[in-house]
LOLO-139787 format. One line per 10 residues: number of its first residue (from 1); their letters; for each residue y, z, x of C-alpha. Coordinates in steps of 0.001 Angstrom, whole numbers, plus 524288, in hexadecimal, padded with zeros to 5 digits. Layout:
BEGIN
NUM> A> Y,Z,X  ...
END
This chain:
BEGIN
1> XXXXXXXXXX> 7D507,8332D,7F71F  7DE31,8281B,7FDDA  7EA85,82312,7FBF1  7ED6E,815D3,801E3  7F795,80B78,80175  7F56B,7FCA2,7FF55  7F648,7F0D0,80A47  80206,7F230,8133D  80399,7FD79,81CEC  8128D,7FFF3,82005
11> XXXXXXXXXX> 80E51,809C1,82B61  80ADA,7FE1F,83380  8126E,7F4C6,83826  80814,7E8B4,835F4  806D5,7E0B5,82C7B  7FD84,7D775,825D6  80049,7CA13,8278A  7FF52,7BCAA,81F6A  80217,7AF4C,81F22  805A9,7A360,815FD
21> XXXXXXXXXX> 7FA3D,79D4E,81074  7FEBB,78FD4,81908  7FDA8,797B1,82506  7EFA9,79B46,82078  7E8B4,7978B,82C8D  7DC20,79D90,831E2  7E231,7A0E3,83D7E  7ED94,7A851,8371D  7E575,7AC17,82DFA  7DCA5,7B44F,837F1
31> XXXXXXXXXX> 7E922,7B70C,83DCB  7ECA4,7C027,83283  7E0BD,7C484,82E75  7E019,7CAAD,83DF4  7EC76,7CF34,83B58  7EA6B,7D697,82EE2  7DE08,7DC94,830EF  7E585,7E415,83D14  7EF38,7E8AC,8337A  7E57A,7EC6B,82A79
41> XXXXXXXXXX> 7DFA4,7F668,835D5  7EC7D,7F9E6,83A4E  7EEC4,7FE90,82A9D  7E0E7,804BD,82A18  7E3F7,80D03,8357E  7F2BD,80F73,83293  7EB09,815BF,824DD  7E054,81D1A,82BCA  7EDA7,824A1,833A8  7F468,826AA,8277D
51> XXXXXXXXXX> 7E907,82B86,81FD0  7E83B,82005,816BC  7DBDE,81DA9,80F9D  7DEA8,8136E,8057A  7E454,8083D,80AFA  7E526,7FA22,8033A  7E2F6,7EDD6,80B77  7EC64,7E180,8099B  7E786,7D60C,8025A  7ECEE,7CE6E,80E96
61> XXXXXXXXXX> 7E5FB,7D4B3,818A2  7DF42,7C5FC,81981  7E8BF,7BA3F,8167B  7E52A,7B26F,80B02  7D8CF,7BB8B,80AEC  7D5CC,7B51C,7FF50  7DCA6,7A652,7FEF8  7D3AE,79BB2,80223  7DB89,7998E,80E24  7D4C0,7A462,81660
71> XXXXXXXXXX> 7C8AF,79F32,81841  7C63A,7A981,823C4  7BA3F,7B089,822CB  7C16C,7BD4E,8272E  7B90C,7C6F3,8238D  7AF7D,7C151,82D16  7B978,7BCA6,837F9  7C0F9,7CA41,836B0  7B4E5,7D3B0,83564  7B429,7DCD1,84102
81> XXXXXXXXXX> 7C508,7DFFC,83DB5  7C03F,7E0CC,82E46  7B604,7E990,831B0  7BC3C,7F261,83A54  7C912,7F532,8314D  7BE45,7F811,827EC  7B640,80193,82EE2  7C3BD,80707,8334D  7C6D7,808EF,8234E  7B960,80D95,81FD4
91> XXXXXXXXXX> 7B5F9,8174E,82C4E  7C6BF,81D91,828CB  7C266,81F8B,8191B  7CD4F,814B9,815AC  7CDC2,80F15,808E8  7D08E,7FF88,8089C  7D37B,7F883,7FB39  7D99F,7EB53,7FA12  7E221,7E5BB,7ED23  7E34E,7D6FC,7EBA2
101> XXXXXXXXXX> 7F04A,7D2ED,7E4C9  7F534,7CE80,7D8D4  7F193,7BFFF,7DA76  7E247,7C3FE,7DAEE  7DEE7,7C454,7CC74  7D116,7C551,7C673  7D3E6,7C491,7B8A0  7DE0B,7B7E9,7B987  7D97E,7ABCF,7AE43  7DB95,7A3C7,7BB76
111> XXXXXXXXXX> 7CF8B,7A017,7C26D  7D5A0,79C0A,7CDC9  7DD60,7A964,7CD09  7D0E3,7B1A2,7CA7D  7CA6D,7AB2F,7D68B  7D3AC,7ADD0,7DFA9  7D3A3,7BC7E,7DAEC  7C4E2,7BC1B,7DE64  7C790,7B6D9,7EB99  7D0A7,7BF77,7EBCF
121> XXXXXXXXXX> 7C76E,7CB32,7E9A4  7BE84,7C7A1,7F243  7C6BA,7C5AC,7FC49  7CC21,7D4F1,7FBBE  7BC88,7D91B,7FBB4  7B9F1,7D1E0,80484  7C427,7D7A9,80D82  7C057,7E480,80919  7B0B1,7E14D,80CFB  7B38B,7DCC6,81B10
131> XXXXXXXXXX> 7B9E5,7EA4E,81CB7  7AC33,7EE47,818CF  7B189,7FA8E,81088  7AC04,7FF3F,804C7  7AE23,7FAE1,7F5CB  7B74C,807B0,7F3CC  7C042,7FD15,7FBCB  7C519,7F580,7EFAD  7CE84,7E96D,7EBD6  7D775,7ECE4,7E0BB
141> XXXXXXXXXX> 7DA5A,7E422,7D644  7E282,7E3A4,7CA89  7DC46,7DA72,7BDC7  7E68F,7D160,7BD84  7EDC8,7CB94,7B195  7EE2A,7CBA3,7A291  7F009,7BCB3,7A0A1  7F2C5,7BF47,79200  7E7D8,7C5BE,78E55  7E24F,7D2D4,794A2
151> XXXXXXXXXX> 7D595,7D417,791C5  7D206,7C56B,79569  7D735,7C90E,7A168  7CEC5,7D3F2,7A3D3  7C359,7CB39,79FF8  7C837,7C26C,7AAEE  7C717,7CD4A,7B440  7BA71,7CFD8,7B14A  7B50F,7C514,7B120  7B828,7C1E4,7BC98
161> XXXXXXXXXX> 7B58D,7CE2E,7C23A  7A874,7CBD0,7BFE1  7A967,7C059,7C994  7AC7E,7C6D2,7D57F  7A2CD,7CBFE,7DFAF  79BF8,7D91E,7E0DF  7A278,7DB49,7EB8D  7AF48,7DA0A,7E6E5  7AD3D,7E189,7DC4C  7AA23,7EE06,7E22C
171> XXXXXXXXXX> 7B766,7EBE8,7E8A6  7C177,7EA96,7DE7A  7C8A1,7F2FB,7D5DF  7D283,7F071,7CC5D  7DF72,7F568,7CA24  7E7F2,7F8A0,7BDA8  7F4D3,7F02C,7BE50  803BF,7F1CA,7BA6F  8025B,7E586,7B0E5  7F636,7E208,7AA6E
181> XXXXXXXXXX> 7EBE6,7EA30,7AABE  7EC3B,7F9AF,7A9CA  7E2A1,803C3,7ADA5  7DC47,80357,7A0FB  7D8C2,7F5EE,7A284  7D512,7F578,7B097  7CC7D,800FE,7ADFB  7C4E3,7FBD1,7A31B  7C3C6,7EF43,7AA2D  7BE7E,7F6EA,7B83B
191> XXXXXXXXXX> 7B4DD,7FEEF,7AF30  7AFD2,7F464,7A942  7AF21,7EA6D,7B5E4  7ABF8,7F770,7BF9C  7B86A,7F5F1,7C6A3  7BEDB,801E2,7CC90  7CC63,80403,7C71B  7D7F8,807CE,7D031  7E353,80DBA,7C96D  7F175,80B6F,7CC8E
201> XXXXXXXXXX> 7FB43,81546,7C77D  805D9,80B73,7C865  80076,80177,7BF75  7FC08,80AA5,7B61D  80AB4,81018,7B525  80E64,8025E,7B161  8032E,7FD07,7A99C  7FBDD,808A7,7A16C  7F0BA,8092D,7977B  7F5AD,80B93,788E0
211> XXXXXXXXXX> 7F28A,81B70,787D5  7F965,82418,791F0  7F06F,828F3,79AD5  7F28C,83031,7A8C8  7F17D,82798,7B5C0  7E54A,832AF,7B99F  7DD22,82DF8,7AE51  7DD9D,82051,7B106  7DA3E,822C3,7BF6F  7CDE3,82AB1,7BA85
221> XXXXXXXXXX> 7C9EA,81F49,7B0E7  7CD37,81630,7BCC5  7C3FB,82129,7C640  7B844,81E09,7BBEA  7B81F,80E70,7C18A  7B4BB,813C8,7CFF0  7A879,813EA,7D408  7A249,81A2A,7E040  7A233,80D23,7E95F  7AFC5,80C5D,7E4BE
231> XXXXXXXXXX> 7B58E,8150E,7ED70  7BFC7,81FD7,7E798  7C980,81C0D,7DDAB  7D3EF,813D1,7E0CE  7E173,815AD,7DA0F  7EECE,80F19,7DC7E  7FB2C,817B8,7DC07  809A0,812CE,7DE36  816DA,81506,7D922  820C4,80CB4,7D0B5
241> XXXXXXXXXX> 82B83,807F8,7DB92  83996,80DFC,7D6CF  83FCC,803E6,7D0BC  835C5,7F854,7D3B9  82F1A,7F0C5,7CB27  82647,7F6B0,7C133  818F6,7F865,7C7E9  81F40,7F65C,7D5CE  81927,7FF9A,7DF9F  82220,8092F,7E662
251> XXXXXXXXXX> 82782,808F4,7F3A6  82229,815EB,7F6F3  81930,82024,7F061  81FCE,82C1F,7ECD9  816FC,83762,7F0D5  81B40,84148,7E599  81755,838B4,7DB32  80A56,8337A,7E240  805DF,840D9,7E621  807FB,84531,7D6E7
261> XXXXXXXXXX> 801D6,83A81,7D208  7F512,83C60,7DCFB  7F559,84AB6,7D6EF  7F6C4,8462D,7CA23  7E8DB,83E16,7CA78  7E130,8442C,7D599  7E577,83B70,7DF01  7D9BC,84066,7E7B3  7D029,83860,7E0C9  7D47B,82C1B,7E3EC
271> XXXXXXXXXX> 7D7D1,82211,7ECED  7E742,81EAB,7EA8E  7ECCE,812BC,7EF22  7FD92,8112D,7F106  80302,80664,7EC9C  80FBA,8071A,7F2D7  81AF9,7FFF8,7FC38  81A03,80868,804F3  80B1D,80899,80737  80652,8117E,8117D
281> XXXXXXXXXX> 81138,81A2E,8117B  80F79,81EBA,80564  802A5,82088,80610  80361,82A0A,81255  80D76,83096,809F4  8032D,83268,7FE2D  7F98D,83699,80777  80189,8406F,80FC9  80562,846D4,802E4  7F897,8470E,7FBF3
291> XXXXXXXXXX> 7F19E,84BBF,80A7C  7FD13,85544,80CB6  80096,84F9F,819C8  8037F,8577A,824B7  8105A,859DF,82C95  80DB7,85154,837ED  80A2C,8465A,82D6B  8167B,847DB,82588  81FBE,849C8,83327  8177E,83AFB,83504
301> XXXXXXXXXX> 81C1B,8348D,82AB9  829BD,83B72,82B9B  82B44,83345,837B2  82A47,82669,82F94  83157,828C2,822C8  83DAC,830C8,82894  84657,827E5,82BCD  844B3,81F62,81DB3  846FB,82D8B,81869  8525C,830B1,81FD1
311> XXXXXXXXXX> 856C0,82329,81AE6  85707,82889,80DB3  85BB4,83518,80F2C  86002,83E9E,81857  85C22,84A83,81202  84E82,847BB,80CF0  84B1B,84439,81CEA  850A3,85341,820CD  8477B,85769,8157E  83C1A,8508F,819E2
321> XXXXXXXXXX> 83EAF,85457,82878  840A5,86353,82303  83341,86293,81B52  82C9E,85EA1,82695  830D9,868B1,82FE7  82753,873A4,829F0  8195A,86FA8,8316C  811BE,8772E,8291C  8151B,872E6,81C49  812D7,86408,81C2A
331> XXXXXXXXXX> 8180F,86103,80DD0  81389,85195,80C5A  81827,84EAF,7FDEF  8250A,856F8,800CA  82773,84DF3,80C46  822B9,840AA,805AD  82A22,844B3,7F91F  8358D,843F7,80117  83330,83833,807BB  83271,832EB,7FA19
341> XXXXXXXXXX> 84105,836F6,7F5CA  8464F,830AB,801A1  83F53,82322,7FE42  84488,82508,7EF2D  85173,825FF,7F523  85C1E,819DB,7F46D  860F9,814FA,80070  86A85,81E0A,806D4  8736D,81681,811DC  877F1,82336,817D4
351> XXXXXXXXXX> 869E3,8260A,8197B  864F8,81984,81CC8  86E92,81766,827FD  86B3C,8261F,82DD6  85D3F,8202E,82D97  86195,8137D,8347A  86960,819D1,83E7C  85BF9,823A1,84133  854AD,817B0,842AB  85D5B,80FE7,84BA5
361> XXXXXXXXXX> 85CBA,81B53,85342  850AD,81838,8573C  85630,80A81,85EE2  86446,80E55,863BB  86030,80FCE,8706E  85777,80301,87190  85CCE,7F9C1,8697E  8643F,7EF19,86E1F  871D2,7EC52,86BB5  86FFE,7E31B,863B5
371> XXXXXXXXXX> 86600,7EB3C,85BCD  87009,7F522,85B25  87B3D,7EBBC,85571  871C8,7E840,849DC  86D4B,7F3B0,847AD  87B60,7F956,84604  8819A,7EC9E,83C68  873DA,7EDFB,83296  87816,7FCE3,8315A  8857F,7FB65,82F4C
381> XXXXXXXXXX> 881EF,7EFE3,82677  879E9,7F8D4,81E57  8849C,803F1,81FEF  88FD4,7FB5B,81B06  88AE5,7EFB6,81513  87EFF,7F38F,80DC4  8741A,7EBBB,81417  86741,7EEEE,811BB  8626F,7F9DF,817E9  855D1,7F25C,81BF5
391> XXXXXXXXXX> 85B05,7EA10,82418  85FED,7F4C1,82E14  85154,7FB21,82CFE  84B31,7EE8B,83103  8544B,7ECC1,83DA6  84EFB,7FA2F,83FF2  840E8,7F644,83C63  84321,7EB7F,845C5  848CD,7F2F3,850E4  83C67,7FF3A,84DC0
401> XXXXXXXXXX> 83309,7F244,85108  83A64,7EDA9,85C10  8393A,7F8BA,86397  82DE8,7FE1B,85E28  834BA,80AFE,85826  8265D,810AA,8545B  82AC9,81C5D,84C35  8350C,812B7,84402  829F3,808C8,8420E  81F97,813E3,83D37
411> XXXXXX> 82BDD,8197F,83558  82D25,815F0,82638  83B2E,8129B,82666  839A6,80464,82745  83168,8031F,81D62  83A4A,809C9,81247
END
């Protein structure tokens, strides 16, 4: 079992980088490439500290990977770095899986469309092969659209399914969708082409078979489509964001109903990927819960979500900070459960100036007068004439990075 989280990594502070497609060049091209593939170690080795397992790679790890513009050969020119972030995944037990986006669509009447989806494809394998990991490494893919008339669009798919390489076939699975197709259809179109089905809780929610039947069957009728070579099964799990759009992923994962649901269908037998805002940190959460963490773990991540919780309320931080004073009784899902309410919580300017004022502790001795005089109008501006909270975080943010405040820049209150 692994639970992972999908393409950006908030515990670091780098980023992948990109460019317009008229700034293309080789150079900057190479440029960025360099550039990501360090980001892509520092995220593989952030994981392997956190006890991450399942991690999925960015589509952009290579500028206009697939776009006729990139000419590079830079599987070839980048081989050695490919290589060793590879043997770093495989020789750590990591699981790598990359998802091209909604543009890349294999069942589309549109020739021009459908090859570009096949470039597309290949491209992701082909990233995926100079890693040199195994085919349980796969690229996801949804079936596309309807165009009027379903079942000539799964004869599309087909069809040209049949087109692709060997290769690329061991590679992909396909995914049920929020829209078009549900896990009926996907799964009688993966039995019949010998795709591997992933199932995504979300989608299902939103786009069901006619006949109610539990999420747990439809993950064992999905389990029948994975072979051996395939790796374990893959499924996706988020949540519906409060008050978002329909089908809009949630800006955190709330343990209580994850680690329910993970009891509910044997969560031990598969692989579970997060779709989520908040990425990584939810997925230490999951994993801390499910792998009853221990006290030194918990007091760890204490240290990076107390001050957003003492943002939102005053008595839920004494709570946590009473929970965690008995050492021998590390209660994970108590403490994460907790964390939770605090998040759910509306903005509270009492509490959110207490916050501040901790924080700004942190730079009353060093900052400059200046520093100290904007500091003081953003608050009051907040306090009196309702600015956004945000913008006084960010001056802090900015002051954290000026002076290199390590334990506010590993903390999780900027990034709520």
């Amino acid at each position: 079992m692994a639970i992972g989280y999908a393409c950006i990594t908030l515990g670091i502070k780098d980023s992948l980088k990109g460019c317009v497609l008229k700034n293309a060049t080789e150079r900057k091209l190479l440029e960025i490439i360099e550039h990501n593939l360090g980001v892509l170690e520092r995220q593989i080795e952030y994981n392997l500290e956190n006890n991450i397992r399942l991690f999925r790679i960015s589509s952009d790890i290579i500028p206009f990977g697939s776009h006729i513009i990139n000419e590079l050969k830079w599987w070839e020119i980048f081989k050695e770095k490919l290589e060793k972030i590879g043997d770093k995944i495989k020789d750590n037990g990591i699981r790598v899986s990359m998802h091209p986006g909604q543009y890349t669509v294999l069942n589309s009447p549109n020739e021009e469309v459908v090859r570009n989806a096949v470039r597309d494809l290949e491209y992701h394998c082909r990233f995926l092969d100079s890693l040199k990991v195994d085919k349980a490494c796969k690229v996801i893919l949804h079936i596309g659209g309807i165009y009027g008339d379903k079942r000539k669009a799964l004869t599309r798919f087909s069809k040209n399914y049949s087109k692709l390489g060997d290769n690329l076939k061991k590679r992909l699975v396909i995914e049920n969708d929020e829209k078009a197709f549900n896990i009926k259809e996907v799964l009688d179109l993966g039995v019949s082409l010998g795709i591997p089905v992933v199932f995504d809780n979300l989608h299902h929610t939103i786009n069901k078979p006619e006949g109610e039947k539990g999420d747990l069957y439809w993950i064992k009728k999905a389990g029948d489509t994975w072979e051996d070579g395939d790796g374990k099964q893959k499924i996706h799990y988020s949540q519906q964001k409060i008050g978002g759009k329909v089908g809009s992923h949630s800006d955190t994962i709330f343990v209580q109903d994850f680690f329910d649901y993970y009891k509910e269908i044997g969560g031990d037998n598969f692989d579970i990927m997060l779709e989520v805002k908040d990425k990584d940190l939810s997925a230490i959460k999951c994993i801390n819960c499910i792998e009853k963490a221990s006290i030194t773990e918990l007091e760890k991540e204490w240290a990076k979500y107390k001050y957003i919780v003492l943002e939102k309320s005053a008595k839920i931080y004494g709570e946590i900070r009473n929970l965690l004073k008995d050492k021998s009784n590390p209660q994970p899902l108590v403490f994460y459960n907790l964390i939770d309410t605090a998040l759910k919580l509306p903005e509270n300017k009492g509490g959110a100036v207490n916050a501040l004022e901790h924080i700004w502790g942190y730079f009353k001795d060093k900052a400059t007068p200046k520093e100290k005089e904007k500091f003081f109008l953003l608050l009051n501006e907040y306090k009196i004439e309702d600015k956004p909270l945000e913008k006084v975080k960010n001056y802090l943010a900015s002051l954290s990075n000026k002076y290199q405040e390590n334990y506010l820049l590993r903390s999780y209150y900027f990034l709520y």
